[in-house]
C-alpha positions in Angstrom: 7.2 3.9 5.4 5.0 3.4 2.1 2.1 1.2 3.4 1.1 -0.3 0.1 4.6 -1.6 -0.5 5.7 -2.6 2.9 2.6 -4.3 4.7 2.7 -6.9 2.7 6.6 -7.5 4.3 4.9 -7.6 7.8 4.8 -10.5 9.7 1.0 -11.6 11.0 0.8 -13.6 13.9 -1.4 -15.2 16.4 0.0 -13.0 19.3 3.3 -11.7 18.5 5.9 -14.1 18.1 3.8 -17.2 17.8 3.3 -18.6 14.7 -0.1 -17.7 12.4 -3.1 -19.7 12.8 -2.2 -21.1 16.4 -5.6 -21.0 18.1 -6.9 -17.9 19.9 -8.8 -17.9 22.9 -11.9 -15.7 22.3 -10.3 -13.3 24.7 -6.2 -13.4 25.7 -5.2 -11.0 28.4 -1.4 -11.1 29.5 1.0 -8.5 31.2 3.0 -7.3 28.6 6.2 -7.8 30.2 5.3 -11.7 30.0 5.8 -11.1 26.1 7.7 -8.1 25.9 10.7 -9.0 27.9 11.8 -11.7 25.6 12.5 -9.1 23.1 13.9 -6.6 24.9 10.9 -4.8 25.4 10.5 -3.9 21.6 8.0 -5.4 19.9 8.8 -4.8 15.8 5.9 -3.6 13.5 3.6 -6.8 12.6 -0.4 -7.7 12.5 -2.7 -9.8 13.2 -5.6 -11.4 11.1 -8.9 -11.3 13.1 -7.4 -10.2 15.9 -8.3 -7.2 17.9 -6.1 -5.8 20.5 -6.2 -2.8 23.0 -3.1 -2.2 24.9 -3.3 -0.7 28.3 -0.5 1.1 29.9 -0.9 2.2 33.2 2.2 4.1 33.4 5.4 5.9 32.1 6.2 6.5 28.5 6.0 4.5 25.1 6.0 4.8 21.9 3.5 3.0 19.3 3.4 3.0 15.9 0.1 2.1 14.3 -0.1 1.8 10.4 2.2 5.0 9.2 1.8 6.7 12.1 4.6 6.4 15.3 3.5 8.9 18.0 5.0 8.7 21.9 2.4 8.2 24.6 2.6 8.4 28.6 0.0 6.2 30.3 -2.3 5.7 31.6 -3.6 5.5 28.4 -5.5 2.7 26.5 -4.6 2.1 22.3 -6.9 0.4 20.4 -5.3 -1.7 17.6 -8.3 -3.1 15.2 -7.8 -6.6 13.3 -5.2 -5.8 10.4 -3.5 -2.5 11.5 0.5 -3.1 11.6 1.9 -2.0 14.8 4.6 -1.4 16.7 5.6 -0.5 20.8 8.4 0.2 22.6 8.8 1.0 25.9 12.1 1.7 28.7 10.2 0.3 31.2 6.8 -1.2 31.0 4.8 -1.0 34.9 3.7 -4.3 36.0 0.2 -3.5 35.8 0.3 -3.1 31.8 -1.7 -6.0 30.2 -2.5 -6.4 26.5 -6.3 -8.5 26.3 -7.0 -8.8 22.7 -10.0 -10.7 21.2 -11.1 -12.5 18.0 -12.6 -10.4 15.4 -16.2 -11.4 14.4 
């Protein structure tokens, strides 16, 4: 995936799926199965504008891709997603006890 000539084909959202510029709370913590689930537990590459987001899964495997980089992970492990880094996860199975808090970049 060239970066330069792709990124700008990624979709930005608030959080993923909603539409850009709906208002954040200063800090947003859901399960990710809320979100998740209603797409088949395979959220596509996309970003957010002033939006930071650390994913936290407490269990089992996953894959992320951040930016160029897609590497497979097995929780518990925490990924840090800054404001403006595409990414990507999919999961099997994502444990009950995964969340996804994010908050507003300064």
């Amino acid at each position: 995936m060239a970066r330069s000539s792709k990124k700008s084909s990624i979709p930005a959202f608030a959080l993923y799926g909603e539409a850009f510029g709906a208002p954040a709370d200063m800090l947003h913590v859901e399960a990710i199965q809320a979100r998740s689930r209603l797409y088949s537990w395979e959220i596509e590459a996309h970003t957010h504008h002033g939006l930071h987001q650390v994913l936290w899964v407490a269990s089992g495997p996953a894959e992320v891709a951040l930016d160029d980089a897609r590497e497979p992970c097995q929780g518990p492990v925490a990924i840090v997603i800054p404001s403006g880094v595409v990414h990507a996860f999919r999961s099997r199975a994502i444990p009950t006890d995964a969340c996804s808090p994010s908050t507003q970049a300064p």
